[in-house]
PyMOL Python script that loads the backbone (N, CA, C, O; Angstrom):
from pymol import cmd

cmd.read_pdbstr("""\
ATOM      1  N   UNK A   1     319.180 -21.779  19.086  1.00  0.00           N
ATOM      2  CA  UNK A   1     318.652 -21.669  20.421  1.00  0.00           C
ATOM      3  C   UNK A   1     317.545 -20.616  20.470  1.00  0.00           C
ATOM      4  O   UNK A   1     317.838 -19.421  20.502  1.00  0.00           O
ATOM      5  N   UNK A   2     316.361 -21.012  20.477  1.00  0.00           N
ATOM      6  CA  UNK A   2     315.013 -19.892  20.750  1.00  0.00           C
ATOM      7  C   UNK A   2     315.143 -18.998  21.882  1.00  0.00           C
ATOM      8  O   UNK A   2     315.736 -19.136  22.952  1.00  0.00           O
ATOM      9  N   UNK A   3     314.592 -18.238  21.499  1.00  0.00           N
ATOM     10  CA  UNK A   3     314.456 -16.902  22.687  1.00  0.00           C
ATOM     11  C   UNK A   3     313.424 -16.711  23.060  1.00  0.00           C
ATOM     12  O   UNK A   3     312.628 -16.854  22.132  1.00  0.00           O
ATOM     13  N   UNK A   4     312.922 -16.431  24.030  1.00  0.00           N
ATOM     14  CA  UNK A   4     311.954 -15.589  23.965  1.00  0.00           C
ATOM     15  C   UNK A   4     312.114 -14.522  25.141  1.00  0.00           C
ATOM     16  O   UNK A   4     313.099 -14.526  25.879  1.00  0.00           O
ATOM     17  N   UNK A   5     311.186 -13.714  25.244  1.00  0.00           N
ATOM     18  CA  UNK A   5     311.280 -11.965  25.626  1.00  0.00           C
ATOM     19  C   UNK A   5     309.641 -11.727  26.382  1.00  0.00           C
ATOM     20  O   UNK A   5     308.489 -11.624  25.962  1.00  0.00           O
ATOM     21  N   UNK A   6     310.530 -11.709  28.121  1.00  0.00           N
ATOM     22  CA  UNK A   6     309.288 -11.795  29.043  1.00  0.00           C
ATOM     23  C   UNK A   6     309.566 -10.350  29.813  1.00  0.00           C
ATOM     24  O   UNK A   6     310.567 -10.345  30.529  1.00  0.00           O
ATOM     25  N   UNK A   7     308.608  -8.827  29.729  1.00  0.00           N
ATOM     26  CA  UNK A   7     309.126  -8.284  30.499  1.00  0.00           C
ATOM     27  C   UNK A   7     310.570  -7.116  30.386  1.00  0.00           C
ATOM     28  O   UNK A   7     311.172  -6.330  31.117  1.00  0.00           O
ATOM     29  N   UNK A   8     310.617  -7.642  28.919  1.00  0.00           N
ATOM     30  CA  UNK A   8     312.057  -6.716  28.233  1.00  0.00           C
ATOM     31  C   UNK A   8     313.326  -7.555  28.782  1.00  0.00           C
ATOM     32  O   UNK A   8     314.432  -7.058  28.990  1.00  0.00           O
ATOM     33  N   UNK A   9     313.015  -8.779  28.963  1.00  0.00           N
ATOM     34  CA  UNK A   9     314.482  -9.434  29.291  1.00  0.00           C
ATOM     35  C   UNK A   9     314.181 -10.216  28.583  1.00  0.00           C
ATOM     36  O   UNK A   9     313.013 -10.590  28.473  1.00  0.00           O
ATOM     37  N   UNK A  10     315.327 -10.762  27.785  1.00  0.00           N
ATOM     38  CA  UNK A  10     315.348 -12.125  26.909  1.00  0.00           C
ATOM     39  C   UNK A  10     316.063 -13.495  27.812  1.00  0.00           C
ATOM     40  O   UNK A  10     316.876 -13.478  28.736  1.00  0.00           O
ATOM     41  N   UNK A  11     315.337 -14.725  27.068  1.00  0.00           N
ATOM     42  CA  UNK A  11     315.441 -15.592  28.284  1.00  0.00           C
ATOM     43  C   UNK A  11     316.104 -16.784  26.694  1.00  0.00           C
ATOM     44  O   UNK A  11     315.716 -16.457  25.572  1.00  0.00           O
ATOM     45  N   UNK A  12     316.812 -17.732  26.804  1.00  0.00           N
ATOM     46  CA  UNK A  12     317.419 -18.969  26.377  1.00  0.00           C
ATOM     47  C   UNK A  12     316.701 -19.949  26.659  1.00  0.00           C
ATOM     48  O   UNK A  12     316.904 -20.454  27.764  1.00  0.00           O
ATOM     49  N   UNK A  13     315.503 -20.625  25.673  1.00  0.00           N
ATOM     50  CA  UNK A  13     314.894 -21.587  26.216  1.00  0.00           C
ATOM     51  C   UNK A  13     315.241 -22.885  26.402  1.00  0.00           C
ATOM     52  O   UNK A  13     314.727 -23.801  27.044  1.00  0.00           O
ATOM     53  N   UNK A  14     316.370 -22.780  25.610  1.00  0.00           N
ATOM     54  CA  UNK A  14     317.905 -24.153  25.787  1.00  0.00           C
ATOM     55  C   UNK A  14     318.175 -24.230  27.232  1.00  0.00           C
ATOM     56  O   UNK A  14     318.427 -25.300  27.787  1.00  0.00           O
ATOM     57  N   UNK A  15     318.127 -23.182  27.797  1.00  0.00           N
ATOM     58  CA  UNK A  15     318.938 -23.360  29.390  1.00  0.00           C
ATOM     59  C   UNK A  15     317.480 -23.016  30.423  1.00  0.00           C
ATOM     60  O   UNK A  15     317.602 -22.873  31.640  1.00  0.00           O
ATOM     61  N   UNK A  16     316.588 -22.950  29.954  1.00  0.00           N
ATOM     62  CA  UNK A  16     315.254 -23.823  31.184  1.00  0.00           C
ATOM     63  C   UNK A  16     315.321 -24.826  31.550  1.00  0.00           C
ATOM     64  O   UNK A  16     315.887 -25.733  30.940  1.00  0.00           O
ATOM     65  N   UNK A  17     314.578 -24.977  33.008  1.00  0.00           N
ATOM     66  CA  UNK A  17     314.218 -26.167  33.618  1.00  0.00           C
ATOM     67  C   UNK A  17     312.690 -26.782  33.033  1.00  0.00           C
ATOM     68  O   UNK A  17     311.954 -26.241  32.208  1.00  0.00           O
ATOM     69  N   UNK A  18     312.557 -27.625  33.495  1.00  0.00           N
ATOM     70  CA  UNK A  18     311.511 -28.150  32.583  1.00  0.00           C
ATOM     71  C   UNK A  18     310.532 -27.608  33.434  1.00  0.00           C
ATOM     72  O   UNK A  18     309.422 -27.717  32.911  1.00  0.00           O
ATOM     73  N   UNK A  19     310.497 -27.042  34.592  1.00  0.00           N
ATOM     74  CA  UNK A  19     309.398 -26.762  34.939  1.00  0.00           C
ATOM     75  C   UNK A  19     308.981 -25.029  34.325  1.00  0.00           C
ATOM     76  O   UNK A  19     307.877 -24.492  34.245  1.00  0.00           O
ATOM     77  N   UNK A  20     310.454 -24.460  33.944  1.00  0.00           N
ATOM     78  CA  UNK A  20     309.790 -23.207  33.224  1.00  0.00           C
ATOM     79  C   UNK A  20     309.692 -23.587  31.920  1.00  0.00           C
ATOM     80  O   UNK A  20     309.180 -22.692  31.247  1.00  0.00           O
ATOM     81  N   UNK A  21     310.066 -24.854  31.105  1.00  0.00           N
ATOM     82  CA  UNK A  21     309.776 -24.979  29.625  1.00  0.00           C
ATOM     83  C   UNK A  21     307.993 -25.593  29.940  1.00  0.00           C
ATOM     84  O   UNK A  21     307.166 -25.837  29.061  1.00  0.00           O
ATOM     85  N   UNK A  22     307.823 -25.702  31.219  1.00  0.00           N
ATOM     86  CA  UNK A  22     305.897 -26.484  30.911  1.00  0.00           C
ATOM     87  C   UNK A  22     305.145 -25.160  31.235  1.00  0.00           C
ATOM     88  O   UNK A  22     304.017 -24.838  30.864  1.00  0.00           O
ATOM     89  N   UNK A  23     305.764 -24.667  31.784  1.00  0.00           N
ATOM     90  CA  UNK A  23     305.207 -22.782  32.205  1.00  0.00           C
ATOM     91  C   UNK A  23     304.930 -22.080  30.923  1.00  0.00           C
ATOM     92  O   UNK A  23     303.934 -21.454  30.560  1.00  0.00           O
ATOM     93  N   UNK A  24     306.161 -22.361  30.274  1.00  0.00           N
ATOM     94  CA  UNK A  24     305.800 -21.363  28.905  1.00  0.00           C
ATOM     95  C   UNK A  24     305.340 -22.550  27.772  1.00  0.00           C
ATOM     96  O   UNK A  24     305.605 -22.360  26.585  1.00  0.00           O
ATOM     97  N   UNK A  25     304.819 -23.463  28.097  1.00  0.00           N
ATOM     98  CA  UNK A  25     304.513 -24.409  26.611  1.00  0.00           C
ATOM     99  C   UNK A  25     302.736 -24.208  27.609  1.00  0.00           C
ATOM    100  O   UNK A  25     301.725 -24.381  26.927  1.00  0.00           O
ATOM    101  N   UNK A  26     302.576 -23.899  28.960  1.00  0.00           N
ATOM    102  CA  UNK A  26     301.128 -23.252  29.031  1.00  0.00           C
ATOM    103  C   UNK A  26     301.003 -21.938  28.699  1.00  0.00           C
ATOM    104  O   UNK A  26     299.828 -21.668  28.446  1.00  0.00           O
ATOM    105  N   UNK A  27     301.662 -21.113  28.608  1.00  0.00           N
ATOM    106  CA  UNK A  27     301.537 -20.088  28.413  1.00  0.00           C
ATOM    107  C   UNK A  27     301.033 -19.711  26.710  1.00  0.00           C
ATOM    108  O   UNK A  27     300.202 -18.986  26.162  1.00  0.00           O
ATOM    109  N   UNK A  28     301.895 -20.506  26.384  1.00  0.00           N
ATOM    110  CA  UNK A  28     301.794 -20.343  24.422  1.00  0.00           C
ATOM    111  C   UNK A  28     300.707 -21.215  24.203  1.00  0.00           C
ATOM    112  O   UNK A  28     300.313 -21.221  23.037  1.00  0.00           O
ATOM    113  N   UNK A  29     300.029 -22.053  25.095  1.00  0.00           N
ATOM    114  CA  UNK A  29     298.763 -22.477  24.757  1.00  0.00           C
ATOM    115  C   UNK A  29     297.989 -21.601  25.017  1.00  0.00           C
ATOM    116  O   UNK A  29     297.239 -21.198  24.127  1.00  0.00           O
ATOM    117  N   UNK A  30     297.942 -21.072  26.256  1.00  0.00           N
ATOM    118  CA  UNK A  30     296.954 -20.062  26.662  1.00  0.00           C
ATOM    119  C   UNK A  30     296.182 -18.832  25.917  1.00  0.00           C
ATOM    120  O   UNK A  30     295.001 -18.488  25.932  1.00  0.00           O
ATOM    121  N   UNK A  31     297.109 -18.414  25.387  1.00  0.00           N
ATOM    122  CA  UNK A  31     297.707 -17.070  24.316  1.00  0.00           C
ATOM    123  C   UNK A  31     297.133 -17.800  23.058  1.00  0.00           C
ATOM    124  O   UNK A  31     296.406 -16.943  22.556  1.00  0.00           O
ATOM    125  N   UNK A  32     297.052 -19.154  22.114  1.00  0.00           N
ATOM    126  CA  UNK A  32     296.270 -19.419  21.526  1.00  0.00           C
ATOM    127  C   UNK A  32     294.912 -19.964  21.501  1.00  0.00           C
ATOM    128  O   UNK A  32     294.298 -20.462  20.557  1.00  0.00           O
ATOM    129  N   UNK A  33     294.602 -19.799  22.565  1.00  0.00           N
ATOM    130  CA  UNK A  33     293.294 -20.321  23.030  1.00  0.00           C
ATOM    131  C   UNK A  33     292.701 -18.930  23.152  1.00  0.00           C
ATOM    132  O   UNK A  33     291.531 -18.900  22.771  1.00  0.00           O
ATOM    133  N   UNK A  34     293.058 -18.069  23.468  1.00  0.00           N
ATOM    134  CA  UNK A  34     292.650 -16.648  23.493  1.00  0.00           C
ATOM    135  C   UNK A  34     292.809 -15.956  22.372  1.00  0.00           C
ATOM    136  O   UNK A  34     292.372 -14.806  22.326  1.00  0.00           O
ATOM    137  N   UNK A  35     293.457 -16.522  21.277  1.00  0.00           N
ATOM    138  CA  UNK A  35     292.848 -15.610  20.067  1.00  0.00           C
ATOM    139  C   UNK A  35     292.262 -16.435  18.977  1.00  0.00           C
ATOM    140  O   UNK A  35     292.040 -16.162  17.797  1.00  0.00           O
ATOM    141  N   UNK A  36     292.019 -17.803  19.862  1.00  0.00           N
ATOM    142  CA  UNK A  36     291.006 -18.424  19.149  1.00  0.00           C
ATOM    143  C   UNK A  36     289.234 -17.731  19.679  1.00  0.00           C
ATOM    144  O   UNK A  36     288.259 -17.670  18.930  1.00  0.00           O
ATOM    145  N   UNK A  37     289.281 -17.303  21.111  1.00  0.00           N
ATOM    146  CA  UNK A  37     288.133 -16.968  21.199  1.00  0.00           C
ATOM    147  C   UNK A  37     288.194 -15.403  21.000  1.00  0.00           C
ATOM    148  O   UNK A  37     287.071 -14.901  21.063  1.00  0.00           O
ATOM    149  N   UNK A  38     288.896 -14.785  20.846  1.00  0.00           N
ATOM    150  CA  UNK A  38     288.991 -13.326  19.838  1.00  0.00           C
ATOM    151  C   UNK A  38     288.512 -13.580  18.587  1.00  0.00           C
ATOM    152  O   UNK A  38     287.933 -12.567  18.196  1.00  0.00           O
ATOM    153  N   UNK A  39     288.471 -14.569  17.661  1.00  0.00           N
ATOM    154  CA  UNK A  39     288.366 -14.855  16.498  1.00  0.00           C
ATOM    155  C   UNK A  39     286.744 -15.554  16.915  1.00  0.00           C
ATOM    156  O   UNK A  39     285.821 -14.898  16.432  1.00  0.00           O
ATOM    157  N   UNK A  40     286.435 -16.447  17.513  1.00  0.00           N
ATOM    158  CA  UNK A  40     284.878 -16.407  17.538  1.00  0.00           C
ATOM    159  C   UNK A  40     284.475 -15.588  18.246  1.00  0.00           C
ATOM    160  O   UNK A  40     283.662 -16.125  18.997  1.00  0.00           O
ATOM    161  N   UNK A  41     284.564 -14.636  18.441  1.00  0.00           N
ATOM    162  CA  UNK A  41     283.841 -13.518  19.648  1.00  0.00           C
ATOM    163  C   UNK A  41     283.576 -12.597  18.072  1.00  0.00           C
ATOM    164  O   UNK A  41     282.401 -12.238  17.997  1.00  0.00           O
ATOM    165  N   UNK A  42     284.299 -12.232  17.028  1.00  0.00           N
ATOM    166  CA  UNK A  42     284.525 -11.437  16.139  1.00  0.00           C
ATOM    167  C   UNK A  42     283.534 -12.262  15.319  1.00  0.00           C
ATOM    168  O   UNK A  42     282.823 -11.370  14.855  1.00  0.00           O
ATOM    169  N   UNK A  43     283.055 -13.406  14.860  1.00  0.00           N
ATOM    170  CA  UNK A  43     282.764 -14.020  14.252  1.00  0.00           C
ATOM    171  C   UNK A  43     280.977 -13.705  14.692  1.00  0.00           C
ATOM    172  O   UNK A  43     280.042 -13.420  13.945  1.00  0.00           O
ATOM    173  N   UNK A  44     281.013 -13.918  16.378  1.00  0.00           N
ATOM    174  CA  UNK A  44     279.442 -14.426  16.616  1.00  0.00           C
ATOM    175  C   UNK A  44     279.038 -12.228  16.629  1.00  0.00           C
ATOM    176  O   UNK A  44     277.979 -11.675  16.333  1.00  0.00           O
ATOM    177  N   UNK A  45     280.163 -11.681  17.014  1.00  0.00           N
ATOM    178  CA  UNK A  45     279.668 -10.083  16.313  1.00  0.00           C
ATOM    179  C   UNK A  45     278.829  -9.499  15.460  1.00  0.00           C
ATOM    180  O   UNK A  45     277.850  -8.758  15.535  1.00  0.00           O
ATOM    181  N   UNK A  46     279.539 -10.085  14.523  1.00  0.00           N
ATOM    182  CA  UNK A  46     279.609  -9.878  12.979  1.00  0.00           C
ATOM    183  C   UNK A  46     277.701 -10.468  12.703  1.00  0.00           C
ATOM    184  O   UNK A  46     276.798  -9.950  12.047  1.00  0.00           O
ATOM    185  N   UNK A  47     277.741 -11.646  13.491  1.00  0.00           N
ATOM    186  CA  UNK A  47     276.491 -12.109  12.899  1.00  0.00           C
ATOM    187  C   UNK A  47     275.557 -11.522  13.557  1.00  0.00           C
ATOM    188  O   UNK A  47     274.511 -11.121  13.046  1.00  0.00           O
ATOM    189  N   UNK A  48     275.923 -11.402  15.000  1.00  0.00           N
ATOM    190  CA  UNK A  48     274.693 -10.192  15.710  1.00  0.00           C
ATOM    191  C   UNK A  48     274.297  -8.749  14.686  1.00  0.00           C
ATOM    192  O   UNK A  48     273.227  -8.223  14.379  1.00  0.00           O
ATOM    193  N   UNK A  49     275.782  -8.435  14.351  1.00  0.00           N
ATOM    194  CA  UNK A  49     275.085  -7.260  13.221  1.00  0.00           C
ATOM    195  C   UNK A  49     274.429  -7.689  11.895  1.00  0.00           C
ATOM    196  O   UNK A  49     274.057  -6.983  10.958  1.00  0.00           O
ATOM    197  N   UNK A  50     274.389  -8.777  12.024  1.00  0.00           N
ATOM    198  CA  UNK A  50     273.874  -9.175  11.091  1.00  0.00           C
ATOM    199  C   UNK A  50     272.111  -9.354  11.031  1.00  0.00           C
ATOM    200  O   UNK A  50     271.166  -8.973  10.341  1.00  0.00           O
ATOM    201  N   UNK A  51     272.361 -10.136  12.153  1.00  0.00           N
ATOM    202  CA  UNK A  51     270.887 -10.418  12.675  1.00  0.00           C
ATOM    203  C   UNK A  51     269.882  -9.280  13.125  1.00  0.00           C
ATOM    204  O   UNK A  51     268.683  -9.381  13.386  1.00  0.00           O
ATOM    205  N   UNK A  52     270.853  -7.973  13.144  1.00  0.00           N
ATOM    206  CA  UNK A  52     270.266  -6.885  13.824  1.00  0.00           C
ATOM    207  C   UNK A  52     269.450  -6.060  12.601  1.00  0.00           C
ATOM    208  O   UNK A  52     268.409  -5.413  12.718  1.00  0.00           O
ATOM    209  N   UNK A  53     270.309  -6.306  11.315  1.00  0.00           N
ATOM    210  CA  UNK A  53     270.185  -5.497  10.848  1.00  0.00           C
ATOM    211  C   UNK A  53     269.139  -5.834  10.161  1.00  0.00           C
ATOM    212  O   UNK A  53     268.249  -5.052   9.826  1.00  0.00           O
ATOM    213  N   UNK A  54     269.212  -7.754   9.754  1.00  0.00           N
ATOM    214  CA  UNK A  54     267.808  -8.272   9.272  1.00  0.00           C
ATOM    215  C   UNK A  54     266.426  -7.567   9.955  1.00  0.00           C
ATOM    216  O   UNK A  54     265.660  -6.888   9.272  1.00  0.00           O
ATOM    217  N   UNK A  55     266.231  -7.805  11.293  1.00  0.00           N
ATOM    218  CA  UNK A  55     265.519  -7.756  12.135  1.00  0.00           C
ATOM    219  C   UNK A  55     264.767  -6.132  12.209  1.00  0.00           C
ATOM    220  O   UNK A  55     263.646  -5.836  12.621  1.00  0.00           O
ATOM    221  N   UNK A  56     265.832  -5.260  11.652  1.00  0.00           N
ATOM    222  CA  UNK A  56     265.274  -3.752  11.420  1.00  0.00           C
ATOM    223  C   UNK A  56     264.622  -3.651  10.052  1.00  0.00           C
ATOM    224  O   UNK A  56     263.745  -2.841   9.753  1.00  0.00           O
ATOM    225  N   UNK A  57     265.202  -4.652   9.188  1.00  0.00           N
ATOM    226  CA  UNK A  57     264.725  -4.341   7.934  1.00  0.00           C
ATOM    227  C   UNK A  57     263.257  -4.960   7.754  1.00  0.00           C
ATOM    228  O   UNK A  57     262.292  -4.681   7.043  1.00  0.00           O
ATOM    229  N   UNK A  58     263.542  -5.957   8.752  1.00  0.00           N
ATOM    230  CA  UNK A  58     261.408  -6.898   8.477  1.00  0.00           C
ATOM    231  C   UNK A  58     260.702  -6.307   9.356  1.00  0.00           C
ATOM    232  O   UNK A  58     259.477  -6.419   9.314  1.00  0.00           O
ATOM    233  N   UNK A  59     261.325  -5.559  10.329  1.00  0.00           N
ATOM    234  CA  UNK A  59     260.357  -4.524  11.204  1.00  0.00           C
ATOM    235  C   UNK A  59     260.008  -3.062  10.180  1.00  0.00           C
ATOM    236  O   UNK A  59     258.929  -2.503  10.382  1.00  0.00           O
ATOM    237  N   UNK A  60     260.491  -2.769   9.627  1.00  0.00           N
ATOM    238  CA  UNK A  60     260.389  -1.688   8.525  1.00  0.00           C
ATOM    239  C   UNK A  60     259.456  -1.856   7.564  1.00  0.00           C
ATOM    240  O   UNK A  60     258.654  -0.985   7.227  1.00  0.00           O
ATOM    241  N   UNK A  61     259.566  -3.502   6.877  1.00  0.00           N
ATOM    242  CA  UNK A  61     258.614  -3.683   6.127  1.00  0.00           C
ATOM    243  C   UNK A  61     257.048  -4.533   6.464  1.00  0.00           C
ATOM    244  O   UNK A  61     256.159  -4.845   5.671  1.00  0.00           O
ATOM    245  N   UNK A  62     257.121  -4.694   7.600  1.00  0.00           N
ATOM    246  CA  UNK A  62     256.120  -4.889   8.378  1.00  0.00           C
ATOM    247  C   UNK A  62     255.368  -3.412   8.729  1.00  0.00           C
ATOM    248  O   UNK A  62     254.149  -3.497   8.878  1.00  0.00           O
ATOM    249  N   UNK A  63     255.988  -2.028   8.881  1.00  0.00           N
ATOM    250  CA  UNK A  63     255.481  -1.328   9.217  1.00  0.00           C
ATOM    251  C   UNK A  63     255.029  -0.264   8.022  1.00  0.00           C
ATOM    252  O   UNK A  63     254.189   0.632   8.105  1.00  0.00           O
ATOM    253  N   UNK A  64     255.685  -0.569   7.112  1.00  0.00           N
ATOM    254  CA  UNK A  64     254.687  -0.234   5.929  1.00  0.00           C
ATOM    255  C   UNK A  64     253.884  -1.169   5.155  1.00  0.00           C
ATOM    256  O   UNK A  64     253.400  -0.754   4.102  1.00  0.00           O
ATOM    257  N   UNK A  65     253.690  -2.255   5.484  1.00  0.00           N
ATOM    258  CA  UNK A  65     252.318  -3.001   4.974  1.00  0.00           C
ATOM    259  C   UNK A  65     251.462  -2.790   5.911  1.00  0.00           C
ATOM    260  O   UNK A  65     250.378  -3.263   5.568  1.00  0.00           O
ATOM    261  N   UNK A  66     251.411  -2.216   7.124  1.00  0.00           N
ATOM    262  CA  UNK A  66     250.814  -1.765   7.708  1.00  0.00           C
ATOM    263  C   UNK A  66     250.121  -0.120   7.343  1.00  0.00           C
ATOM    264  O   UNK A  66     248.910   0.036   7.503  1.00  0.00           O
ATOM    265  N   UNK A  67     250.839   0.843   6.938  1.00  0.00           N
ATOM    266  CA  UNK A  67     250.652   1.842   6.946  1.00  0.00           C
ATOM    267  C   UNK A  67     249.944   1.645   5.445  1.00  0.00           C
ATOM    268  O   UNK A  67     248.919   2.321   5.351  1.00  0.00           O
ATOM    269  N   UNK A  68     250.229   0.955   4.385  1.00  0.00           N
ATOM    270  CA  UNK A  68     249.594   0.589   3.275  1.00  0.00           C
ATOM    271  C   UNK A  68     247.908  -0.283   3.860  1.00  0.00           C
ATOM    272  O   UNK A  68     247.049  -0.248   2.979  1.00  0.00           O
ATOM    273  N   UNK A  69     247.710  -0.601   4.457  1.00  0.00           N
ATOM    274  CA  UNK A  69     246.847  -1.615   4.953  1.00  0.00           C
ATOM    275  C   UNK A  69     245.721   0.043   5.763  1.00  0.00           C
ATOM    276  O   UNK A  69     244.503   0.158   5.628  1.00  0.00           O
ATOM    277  N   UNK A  70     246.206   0.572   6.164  1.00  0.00           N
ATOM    278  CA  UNK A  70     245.301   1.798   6.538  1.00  0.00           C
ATOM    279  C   UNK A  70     244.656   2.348   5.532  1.00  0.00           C
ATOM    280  O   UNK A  70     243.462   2.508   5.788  1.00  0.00           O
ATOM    281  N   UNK A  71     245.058   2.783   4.240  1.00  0.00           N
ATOM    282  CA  UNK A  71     244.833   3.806   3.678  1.00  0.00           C
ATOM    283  C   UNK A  71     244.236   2.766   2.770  1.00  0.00           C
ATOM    284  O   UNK A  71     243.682   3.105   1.724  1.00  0.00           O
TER     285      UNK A  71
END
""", "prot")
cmd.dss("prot")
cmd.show_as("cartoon", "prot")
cmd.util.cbc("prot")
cmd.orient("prot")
């Protein structure tokens, strides 16, 4: 018999009504749908630092072919 633990009380999901077993079968969707977009939020991050860091490095070397281009 599964348990689960809402609140510091443990609940018998054998002895729900079906309207609290569709409550918590949204709930446990919900909760994976949210660390599915934790996991692309971390993902599209990662590439912003990524993109950031490109973006400093061709501004850098843009600014010394420039400073080479003076002299």
């Amino acid at each position: 018999m599964p348990k689960i633990k809402i609140d510091d009380v443990e609940y018998d999901t054998e002895n729900m009504s079906d309207n609290a077993k569709a409550q918590l079968a949204s709930l446990q969707f919900n909760e994976a749908h949210m660390h599915r977009l934790r996991n692309e939020l971390a993902i599209a991050d990662t590439a912003r630092m990524a993109y950031s860091s490109a973006l400093k490095k061709e501004l850098e070397t843009l600014k010394s072919k420039k400073v080479a281009k003076k002299d």
